[in-house]
Predicted model as a PDB file, atoms N, CA, C, CB and O in Angstrom, pLDDT in the B-factor column:
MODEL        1                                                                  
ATOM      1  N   UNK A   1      -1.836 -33.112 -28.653  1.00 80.00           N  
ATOM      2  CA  UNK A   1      -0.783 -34.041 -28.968  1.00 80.00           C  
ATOM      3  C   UNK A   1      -0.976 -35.279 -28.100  1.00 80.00           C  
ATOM      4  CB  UNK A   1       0.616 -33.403 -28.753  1.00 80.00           C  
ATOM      5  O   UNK A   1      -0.943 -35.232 -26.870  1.00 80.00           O  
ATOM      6  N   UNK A   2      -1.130 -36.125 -28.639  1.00 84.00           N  
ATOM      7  CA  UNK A   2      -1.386 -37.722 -28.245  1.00 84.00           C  
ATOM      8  C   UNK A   2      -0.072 -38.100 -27.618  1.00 84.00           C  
ATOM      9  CB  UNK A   2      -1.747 -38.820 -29.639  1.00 84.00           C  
ATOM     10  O   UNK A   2       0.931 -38.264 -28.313  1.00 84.00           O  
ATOM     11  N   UNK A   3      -0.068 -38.264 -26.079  1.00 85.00           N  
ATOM     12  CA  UNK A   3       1.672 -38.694 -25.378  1.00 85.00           C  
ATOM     13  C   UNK A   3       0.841 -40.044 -24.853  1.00 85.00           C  
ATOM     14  CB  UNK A   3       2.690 -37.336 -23.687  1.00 85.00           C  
ATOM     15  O   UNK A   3      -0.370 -40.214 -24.715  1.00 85.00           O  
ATOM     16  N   UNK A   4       2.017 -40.973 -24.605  1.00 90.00           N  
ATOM     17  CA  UNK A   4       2.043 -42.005 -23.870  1.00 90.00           C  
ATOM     18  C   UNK A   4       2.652 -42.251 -22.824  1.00 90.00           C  
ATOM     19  CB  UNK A   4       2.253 -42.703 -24.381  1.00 90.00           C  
ATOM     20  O   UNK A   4       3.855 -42.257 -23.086  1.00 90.00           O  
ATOM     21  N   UNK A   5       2.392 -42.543 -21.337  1.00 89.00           N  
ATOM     22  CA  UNK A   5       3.013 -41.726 -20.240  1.00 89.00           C  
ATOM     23  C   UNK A   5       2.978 -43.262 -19.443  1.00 89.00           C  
ATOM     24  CB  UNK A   5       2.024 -40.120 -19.509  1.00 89.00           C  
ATOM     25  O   UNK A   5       1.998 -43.970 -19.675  1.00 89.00           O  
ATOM     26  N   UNK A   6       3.836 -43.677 -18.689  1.00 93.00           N  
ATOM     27  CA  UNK A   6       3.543 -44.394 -17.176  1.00 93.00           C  
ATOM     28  C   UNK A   6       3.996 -43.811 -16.424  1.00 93.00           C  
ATOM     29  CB  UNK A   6       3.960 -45.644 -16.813  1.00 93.00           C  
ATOM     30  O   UNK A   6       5.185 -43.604 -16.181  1.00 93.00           O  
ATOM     31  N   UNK A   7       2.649 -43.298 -15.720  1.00 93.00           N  
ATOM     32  CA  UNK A   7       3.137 -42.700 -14.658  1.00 93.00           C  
ATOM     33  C   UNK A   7       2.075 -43.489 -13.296  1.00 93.00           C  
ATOM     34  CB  UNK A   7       3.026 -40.889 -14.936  1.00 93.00           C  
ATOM     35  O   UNK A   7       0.966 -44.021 -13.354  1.00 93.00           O  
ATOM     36  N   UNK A   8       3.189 -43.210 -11.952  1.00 96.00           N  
ATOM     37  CA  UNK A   8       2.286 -44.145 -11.146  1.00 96.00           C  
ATOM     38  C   UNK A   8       0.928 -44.048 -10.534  1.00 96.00           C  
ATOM     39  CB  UNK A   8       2.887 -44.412 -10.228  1.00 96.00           C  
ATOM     40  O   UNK A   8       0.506 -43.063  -9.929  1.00 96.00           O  
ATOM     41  N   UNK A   9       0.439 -44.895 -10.696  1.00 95.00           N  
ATOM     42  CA  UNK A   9      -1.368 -45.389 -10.317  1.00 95.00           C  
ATOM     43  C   UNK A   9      -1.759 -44.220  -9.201  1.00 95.00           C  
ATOM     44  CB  UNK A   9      -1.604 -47.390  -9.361  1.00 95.00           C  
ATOM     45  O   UNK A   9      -2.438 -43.221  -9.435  1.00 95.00           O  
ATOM     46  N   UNK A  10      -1.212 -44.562  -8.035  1.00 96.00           N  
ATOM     47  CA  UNK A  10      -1.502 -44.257  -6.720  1.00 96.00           C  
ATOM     48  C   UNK A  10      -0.900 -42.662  -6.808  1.00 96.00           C  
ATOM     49  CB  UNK A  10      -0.754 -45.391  -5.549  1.00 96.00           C  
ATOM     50  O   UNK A  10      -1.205 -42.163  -5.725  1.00 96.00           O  
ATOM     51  N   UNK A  11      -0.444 -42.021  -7.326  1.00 96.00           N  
ATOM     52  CA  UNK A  11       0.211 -40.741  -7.893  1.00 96.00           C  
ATOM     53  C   UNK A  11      -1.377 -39.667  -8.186  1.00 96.00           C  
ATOM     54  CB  UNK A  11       1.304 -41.231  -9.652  1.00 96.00           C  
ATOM     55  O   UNK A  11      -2.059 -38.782  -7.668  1.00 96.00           O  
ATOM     56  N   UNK A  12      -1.260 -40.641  -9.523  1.00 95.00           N  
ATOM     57  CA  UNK A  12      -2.622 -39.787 -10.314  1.00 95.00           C  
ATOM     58  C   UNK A  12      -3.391 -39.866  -9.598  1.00 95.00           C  
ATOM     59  CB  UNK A  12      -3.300 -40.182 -11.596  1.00 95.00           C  
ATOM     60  O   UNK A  12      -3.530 -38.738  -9.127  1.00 95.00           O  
ATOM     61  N   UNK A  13      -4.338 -40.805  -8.966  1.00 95.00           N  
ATOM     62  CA  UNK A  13      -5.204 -41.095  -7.739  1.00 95.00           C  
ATOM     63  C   UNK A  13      -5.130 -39.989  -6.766  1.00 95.00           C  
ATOM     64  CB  UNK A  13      -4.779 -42.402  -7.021  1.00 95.00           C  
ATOM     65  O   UNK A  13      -6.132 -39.275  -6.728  1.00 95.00           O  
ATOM     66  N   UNK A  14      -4.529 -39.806  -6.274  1.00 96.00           N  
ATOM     67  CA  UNK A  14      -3.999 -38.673  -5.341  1.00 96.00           C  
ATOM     68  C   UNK A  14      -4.235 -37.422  -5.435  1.00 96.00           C  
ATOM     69  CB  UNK A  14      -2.828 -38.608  -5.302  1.00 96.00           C  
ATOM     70  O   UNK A  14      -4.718 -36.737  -4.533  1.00 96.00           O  
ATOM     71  N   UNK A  15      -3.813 -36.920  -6.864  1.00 95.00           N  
ATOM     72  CA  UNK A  15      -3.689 -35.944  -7.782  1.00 95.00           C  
ATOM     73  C   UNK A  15      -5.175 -35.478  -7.762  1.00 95.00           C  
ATOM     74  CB  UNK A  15      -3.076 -36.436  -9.194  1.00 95.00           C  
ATOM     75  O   UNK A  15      -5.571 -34.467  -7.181  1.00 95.00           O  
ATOM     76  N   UNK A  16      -6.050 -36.463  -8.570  1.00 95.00           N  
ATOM     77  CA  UNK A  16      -7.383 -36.350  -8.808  1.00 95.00           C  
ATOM     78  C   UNK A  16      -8.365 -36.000  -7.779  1.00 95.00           C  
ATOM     79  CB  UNK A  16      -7.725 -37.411  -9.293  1.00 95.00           C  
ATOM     80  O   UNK A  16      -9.293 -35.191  -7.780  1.00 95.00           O  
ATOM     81  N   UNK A  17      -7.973 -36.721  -7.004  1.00 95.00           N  
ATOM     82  CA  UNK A  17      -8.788 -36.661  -5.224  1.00 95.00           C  
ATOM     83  C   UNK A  17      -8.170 -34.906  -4.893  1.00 95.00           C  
ATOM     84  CB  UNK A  17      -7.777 -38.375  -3.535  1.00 95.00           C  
ATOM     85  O   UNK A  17      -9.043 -34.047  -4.773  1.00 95.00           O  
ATOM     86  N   UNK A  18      -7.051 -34.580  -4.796  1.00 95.00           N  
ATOM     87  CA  UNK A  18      -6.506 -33.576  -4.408  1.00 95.00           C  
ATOM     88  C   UNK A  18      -7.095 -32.322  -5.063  1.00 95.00           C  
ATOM     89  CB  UNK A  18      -5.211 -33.758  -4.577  1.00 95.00           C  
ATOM     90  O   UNK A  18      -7.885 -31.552  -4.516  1.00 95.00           O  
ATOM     91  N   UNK A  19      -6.674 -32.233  -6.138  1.00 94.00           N  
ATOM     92  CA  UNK A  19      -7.331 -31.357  -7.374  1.00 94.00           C  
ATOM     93  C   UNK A  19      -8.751 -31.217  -7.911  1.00 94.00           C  
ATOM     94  CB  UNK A  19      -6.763 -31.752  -8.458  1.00 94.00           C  
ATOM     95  O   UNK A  19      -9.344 -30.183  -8.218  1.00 94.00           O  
ATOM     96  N   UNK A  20      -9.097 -32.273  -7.949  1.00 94.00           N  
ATOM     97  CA  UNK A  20     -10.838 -32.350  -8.352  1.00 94.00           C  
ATOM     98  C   UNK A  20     -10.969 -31.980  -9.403  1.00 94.00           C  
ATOM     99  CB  UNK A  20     -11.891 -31.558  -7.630  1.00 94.00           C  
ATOM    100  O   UNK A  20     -11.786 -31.148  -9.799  1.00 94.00           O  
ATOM    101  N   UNK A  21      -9.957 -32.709 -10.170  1.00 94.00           N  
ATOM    102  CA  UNK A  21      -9.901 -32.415 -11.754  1.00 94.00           C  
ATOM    103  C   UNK A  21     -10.965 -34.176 -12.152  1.00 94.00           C  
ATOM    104  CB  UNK A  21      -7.600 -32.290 -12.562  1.00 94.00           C  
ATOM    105  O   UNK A  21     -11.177 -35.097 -11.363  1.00 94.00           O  
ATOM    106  N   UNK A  22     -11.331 -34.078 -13.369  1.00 95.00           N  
ATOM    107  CA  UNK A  22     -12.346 -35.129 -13.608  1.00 95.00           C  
ATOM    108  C   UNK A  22     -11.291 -36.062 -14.416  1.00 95.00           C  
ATOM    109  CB  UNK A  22     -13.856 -34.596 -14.505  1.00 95.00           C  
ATOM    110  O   UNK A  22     -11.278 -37.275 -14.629  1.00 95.00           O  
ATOM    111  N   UNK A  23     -10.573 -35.203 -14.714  1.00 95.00           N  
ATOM    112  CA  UNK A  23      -9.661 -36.380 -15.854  1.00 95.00           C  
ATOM    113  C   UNK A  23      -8.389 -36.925 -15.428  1.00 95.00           C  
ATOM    114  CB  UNK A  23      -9.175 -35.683 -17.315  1.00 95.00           C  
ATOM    115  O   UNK A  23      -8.264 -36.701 -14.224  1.00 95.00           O  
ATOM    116  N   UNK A  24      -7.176 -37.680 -16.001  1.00 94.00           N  
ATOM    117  CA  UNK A  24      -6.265 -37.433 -15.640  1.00 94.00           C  
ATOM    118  C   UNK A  24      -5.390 -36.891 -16.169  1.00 94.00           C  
ATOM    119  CB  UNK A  24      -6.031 -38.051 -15.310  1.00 94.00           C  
ATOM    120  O   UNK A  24      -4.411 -36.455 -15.564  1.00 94.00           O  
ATOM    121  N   UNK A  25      -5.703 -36.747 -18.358  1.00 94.00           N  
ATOM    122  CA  UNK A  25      -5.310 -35.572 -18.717  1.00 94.00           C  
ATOM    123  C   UNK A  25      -5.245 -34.168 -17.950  1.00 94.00           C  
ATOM    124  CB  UNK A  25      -5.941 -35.475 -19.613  1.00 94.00           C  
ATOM    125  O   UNK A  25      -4.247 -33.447 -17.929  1.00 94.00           O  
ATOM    126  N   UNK A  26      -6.246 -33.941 -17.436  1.00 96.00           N  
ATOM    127  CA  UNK A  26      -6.619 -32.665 -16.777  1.00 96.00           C  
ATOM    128  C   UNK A  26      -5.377 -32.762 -15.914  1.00 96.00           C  
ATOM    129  CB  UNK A  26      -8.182 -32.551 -15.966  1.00 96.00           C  
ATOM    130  O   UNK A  26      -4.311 -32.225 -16.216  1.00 96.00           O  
ATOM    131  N   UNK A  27      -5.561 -33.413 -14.923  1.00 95.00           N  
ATOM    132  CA  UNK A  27      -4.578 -33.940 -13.830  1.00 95.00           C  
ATOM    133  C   UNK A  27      -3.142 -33.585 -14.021  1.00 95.00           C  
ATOM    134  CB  UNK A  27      -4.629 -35.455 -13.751  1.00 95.00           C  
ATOM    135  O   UNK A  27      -2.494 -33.037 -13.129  1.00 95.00           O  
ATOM    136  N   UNK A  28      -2.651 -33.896 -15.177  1.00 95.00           N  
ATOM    137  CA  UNK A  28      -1.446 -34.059 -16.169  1.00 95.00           C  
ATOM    138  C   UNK A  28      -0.863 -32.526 -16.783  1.00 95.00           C  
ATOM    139  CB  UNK A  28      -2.021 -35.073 -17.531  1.00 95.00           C  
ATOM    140  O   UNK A  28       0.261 -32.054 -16.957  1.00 95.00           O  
ATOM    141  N   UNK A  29      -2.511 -31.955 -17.043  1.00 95.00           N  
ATOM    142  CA  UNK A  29      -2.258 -30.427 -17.551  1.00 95.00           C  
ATOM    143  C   UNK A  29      -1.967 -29.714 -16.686  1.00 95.00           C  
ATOM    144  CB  UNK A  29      -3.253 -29.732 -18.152  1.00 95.00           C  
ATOM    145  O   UNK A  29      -0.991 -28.992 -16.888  1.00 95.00           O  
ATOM    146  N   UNK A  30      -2.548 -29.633 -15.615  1.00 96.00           N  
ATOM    147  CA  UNK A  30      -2.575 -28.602 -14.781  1.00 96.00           C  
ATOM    148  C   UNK A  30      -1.126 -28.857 -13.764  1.00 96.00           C  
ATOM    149  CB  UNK A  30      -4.108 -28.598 -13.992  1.00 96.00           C  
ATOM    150  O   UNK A  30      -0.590 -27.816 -13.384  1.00 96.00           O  
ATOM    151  N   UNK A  31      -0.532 -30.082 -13.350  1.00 96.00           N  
ATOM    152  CA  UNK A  31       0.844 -30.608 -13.072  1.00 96.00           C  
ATOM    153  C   UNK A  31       1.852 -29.751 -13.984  1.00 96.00           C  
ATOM    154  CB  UNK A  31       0.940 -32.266 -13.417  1.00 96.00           C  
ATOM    155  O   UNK A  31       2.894 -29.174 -13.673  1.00 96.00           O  
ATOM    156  N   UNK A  32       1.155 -29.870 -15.281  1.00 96.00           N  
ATOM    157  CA  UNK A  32       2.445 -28.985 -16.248  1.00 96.00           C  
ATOM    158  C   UNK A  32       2.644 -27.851 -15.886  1.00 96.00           C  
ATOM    159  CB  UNK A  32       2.246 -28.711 -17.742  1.00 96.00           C  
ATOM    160  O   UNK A  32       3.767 -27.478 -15.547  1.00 96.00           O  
ATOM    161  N   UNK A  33       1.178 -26.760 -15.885  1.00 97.00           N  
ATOM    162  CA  UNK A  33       1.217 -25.491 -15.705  1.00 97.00           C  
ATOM    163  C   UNK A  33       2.145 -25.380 -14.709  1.00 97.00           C  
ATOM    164  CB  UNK A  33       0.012 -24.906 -15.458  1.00 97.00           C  
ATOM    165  O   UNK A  33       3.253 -24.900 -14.952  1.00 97.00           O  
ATOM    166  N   UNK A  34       1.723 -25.902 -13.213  1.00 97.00           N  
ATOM    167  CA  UNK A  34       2.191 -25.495 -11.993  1.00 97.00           C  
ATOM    168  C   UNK A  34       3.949 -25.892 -12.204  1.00 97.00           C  
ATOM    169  CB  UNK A  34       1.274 -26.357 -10.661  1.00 97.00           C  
ATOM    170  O   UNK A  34       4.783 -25.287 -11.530  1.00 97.00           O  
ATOM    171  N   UNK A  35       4.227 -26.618 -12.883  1.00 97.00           N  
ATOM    172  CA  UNK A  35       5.485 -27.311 -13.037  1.00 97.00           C  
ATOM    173  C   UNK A  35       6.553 -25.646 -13.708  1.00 97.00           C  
ATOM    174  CB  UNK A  35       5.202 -29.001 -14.414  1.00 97.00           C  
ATOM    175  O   UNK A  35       7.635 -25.166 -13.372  1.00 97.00           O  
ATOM    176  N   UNK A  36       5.322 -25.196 -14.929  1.00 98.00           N  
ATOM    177  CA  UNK A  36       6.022 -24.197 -16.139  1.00 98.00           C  
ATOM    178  C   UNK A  36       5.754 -22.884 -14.664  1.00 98.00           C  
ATOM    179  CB  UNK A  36       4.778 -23.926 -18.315  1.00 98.00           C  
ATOM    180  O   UNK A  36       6.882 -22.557 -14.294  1.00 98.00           O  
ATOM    181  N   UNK A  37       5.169 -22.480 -14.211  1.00 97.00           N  
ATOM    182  CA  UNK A  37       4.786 -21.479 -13.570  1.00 97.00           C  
ATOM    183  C   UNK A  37       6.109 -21.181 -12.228  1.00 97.00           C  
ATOM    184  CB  UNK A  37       3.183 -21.866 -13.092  1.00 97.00           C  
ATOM    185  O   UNK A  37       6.614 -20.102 -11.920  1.00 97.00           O  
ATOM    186  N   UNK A  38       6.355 -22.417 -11.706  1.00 96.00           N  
ATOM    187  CA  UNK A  38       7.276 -22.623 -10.375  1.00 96.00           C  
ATOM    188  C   UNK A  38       8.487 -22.645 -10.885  1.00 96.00           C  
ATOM    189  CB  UNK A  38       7.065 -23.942  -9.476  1.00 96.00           C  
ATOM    190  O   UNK A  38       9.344 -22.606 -10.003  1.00 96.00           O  
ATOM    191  N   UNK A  39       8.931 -22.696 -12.034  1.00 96.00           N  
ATOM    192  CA  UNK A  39       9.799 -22.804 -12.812  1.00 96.00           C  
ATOM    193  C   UNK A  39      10.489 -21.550 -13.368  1.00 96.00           C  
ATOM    194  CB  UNK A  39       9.315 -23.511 -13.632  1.00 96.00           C  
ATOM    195  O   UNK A  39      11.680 -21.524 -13.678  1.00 96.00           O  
ATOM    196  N   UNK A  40       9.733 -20.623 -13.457  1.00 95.00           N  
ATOM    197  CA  UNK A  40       9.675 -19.263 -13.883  1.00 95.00           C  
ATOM    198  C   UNK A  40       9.832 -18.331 -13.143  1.00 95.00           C  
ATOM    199  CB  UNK A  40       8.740 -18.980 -14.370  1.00 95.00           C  
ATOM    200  O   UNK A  40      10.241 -17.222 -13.488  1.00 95.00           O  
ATOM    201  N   UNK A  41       9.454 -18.746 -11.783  1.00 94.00           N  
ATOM    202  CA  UNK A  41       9.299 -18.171 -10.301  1.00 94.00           C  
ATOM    203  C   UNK A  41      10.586 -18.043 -10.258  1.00 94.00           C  
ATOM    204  CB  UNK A  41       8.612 -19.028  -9.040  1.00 94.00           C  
ATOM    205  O   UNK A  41      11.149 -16.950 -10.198  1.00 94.00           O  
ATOM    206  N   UNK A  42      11.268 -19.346 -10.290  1.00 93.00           N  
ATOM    207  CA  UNK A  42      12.435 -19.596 -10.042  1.00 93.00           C  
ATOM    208  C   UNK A  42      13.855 -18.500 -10.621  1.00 93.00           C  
ATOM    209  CB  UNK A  42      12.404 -20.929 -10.538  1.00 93.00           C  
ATOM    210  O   UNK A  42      14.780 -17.895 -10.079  1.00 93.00           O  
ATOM    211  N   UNK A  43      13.499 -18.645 -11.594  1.00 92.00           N  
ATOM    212  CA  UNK A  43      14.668 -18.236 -12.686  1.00 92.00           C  
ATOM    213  C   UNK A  43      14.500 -16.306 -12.202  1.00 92.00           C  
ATOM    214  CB  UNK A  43      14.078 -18.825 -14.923  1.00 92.00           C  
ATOM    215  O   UNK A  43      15.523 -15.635 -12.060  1.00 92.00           O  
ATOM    216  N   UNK A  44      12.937 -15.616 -11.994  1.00 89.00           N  
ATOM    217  CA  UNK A  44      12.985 -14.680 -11.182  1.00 89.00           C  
ATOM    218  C   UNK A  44      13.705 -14.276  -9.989  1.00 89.00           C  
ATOM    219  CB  UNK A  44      12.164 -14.674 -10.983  1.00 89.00           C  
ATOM    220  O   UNK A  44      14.552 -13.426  -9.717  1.00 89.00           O  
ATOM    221  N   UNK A  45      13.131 -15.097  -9.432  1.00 88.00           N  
ATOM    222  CA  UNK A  45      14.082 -15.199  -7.737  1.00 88.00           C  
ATOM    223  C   UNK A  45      16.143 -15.415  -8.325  1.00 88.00           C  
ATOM    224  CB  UNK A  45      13.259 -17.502  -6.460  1.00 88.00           C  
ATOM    225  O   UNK A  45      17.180 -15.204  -7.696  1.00 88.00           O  
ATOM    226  N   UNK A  46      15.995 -15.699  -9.151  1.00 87.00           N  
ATOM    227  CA  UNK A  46      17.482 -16.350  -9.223  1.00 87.00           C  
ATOM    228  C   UNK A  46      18.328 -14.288  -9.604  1.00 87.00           C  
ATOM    229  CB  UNK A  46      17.638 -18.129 -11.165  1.00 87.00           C  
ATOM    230  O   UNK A  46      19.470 -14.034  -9.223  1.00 87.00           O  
ATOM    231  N   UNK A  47      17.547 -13.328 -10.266  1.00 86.00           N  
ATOM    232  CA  UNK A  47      18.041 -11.905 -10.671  1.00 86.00           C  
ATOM    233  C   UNK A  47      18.133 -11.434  -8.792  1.00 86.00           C  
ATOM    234  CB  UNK A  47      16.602 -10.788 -11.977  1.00 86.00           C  
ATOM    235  O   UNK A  47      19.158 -11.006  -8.261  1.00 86.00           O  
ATOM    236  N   UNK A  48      17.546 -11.533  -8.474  1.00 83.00           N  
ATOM    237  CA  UNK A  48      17.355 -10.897  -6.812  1.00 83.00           C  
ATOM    238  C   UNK A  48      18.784 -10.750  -6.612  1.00 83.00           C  
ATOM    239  CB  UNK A  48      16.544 -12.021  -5.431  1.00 83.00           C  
ATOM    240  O   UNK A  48      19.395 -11.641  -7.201  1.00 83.00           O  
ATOM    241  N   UNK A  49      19.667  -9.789  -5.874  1.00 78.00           N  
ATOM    242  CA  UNK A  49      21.082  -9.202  -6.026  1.00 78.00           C  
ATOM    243  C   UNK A  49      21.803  -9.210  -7.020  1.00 78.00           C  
ATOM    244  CB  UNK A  49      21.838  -9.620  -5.321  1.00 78.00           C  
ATOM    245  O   UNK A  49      23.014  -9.408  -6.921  1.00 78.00           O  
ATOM    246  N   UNK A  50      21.099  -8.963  -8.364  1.00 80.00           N  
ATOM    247  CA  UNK A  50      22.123  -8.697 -10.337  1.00 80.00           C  
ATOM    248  C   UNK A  50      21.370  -7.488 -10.145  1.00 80.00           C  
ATOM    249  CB  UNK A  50      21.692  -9.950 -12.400  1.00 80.00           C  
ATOM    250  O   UNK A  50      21.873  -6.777 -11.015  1.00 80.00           O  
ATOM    251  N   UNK A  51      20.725  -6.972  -9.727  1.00 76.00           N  
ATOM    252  CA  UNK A  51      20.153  -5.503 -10.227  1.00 76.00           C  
ATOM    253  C   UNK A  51      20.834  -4.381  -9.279  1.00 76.00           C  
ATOM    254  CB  UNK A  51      18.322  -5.394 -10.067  1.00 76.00           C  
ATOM    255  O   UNK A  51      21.073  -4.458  -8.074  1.00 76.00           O  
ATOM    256  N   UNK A  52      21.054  -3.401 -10.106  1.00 80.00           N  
ATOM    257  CA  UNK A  52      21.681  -2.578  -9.557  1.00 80.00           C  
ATOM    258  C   UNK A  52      21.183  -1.570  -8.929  1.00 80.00           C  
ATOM    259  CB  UNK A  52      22.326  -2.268 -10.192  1.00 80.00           C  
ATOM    260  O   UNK A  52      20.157  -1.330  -9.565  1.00 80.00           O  
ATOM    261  N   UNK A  53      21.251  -0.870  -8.135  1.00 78.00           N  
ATOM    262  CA  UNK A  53      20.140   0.061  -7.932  1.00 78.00           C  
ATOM    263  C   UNK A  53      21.125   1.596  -8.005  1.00 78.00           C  
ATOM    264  CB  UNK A  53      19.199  -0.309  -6.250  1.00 78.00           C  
ATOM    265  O   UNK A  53      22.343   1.734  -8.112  1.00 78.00           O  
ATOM    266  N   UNK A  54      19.986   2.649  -7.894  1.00 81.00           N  
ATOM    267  CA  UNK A  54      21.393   3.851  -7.824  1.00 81.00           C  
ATOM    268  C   UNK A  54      20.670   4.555  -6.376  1.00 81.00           C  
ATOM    269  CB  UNK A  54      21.598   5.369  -9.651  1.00 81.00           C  
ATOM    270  O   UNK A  54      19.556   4.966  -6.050  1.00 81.00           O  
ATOM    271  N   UNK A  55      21.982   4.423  -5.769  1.00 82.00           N  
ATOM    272  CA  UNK A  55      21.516   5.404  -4.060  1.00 82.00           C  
ATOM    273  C   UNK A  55      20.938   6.593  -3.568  1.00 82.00           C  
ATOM    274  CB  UNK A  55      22.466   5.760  -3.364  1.00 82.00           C  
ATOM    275  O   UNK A  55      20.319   6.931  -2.559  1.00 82.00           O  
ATOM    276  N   UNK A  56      21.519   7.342  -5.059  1.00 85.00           N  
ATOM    277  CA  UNK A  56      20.822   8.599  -4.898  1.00 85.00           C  
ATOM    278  C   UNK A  56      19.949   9.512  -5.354  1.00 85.00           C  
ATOM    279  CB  UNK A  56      21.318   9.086  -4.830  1.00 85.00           C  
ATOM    280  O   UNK A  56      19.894  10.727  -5.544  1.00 85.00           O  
ATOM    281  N   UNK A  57      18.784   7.834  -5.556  1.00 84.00           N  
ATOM    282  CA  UNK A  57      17.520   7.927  -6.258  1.00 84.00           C  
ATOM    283  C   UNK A  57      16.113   8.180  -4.891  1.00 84.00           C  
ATOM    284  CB  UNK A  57      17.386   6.260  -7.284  1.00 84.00           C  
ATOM    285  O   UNK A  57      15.546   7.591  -3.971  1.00 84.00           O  
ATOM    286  N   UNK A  58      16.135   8.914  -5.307  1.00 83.00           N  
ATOM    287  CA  UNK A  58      15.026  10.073  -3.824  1.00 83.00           C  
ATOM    288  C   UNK A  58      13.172   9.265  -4.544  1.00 83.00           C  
ATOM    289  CB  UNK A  58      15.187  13.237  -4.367  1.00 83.00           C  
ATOM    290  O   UNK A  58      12.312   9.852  -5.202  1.00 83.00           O  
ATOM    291  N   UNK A  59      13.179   8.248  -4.198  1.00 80.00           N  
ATOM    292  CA  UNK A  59      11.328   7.650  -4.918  1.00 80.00           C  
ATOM    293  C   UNK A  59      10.513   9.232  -3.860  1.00 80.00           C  
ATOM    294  CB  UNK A  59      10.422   4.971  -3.909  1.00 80.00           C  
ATOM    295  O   UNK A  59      10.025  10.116  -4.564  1.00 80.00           O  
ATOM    296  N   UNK A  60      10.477   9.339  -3.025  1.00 86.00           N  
ATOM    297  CA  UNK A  60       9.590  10.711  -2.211  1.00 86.00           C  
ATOM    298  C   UNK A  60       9.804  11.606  -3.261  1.00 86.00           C  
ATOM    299  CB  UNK A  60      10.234  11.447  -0.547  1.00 86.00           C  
ATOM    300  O   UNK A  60       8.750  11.887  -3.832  1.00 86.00           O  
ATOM    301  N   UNK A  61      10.760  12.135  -3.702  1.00 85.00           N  
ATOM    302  CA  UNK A  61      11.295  13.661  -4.515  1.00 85.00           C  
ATOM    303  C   UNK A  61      10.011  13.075  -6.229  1.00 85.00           C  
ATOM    304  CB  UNK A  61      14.095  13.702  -5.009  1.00 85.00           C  
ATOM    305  O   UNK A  61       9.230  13.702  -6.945  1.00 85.00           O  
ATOM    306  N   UNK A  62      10.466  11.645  -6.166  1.00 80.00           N  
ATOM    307  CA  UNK A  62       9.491  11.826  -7.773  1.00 80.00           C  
ATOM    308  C   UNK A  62       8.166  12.044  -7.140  1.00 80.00           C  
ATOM    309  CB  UNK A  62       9.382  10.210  -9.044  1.00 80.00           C  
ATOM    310  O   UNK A  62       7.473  12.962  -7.580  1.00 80.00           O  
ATOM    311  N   UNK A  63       7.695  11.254  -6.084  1.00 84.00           N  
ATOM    312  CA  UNK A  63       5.873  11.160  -5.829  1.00 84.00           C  
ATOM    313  C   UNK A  63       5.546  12.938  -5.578  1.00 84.00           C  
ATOM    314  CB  UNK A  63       5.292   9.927  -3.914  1.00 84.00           C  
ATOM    315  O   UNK A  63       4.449  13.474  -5.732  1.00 84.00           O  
ATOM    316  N   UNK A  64       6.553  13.474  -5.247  1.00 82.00           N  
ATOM    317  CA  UNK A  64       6.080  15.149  -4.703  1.00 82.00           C  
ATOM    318  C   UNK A  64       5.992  15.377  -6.435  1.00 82.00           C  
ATOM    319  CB  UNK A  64       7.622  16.483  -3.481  1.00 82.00           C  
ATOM    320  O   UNK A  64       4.901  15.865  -6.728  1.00 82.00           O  
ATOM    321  N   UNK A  65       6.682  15.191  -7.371  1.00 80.00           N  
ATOM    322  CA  UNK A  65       6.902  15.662  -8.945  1.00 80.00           C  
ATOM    323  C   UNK A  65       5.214  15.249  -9.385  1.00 80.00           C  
ATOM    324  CB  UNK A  65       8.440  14.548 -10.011  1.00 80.00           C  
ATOM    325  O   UNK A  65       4.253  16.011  -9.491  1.00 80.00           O  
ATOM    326  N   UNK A  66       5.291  13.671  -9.596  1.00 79.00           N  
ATOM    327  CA  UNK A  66       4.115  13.218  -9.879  1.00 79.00           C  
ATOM    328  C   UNK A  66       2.977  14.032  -9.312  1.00 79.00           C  
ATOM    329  CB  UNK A  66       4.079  11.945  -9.489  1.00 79.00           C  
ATOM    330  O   UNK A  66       2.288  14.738 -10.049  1.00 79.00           O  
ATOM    331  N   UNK A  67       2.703  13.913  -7.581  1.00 80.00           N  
ATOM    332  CA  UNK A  67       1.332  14.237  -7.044  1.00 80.00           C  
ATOM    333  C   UNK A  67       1.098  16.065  -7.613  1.00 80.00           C  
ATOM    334  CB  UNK A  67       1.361  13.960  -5.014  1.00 80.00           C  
ATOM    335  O   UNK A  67      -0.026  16.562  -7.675  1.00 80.00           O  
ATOM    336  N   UNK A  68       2.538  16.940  -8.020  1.00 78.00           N  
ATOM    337  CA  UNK A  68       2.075  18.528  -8.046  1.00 78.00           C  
ATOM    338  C   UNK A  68       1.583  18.626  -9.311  1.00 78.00           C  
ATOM    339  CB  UNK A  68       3.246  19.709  -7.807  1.00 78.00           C  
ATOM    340  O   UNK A  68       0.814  19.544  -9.598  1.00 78.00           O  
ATOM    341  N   UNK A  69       2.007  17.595 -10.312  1.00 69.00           N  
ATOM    342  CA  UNK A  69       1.291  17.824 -11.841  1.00 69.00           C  
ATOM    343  C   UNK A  69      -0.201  16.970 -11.615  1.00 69.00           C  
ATOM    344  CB  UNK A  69       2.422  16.993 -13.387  1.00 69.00           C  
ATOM    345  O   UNK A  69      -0.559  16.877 -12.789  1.00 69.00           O  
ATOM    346  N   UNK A  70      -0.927  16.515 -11.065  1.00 62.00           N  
ATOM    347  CA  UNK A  70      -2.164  16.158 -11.356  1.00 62.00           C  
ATOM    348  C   UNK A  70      -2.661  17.478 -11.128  1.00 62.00           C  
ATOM    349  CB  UNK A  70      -2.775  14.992 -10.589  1.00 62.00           C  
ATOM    350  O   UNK A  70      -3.860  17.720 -11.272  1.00 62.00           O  
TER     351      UNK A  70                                                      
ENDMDL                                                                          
END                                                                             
């Protein structure tokens, strides 16, 4: 998809030197990813105390279950 962008000079420059991407599409893509990726992180971190847990869940009592059936 063909975008038309101003974005600043000394920015992308930076970017390019930093990254060692050849383009500034490239430059532009990979800004997105990290943009969509940190973004996602986020909204993860945001469940951290909504989950419930139950107390008198023994994880040792399953690994003894698990390790006697192999």
């Amino acid at each position: 998809m063909a975008t038309n962008l101003e974005i600043d000079e000394n920015l992308i420059k930076e970017a390019l030197e930093l990254g060692g991407h050849p383009t500034k599409d490239a430059v532009v893509e990979e800004a997105l990813r990290e943009y969509v990726q940190r973004r996602k992180q986020l909204k993860i971190l945001e469940l951290f105390g909504m989950i419930e847990y139950d107390d008198d869940y023994d994880y040792k009592q399953q690994r003894r279950i698990l390790q006697s059936g192999l």
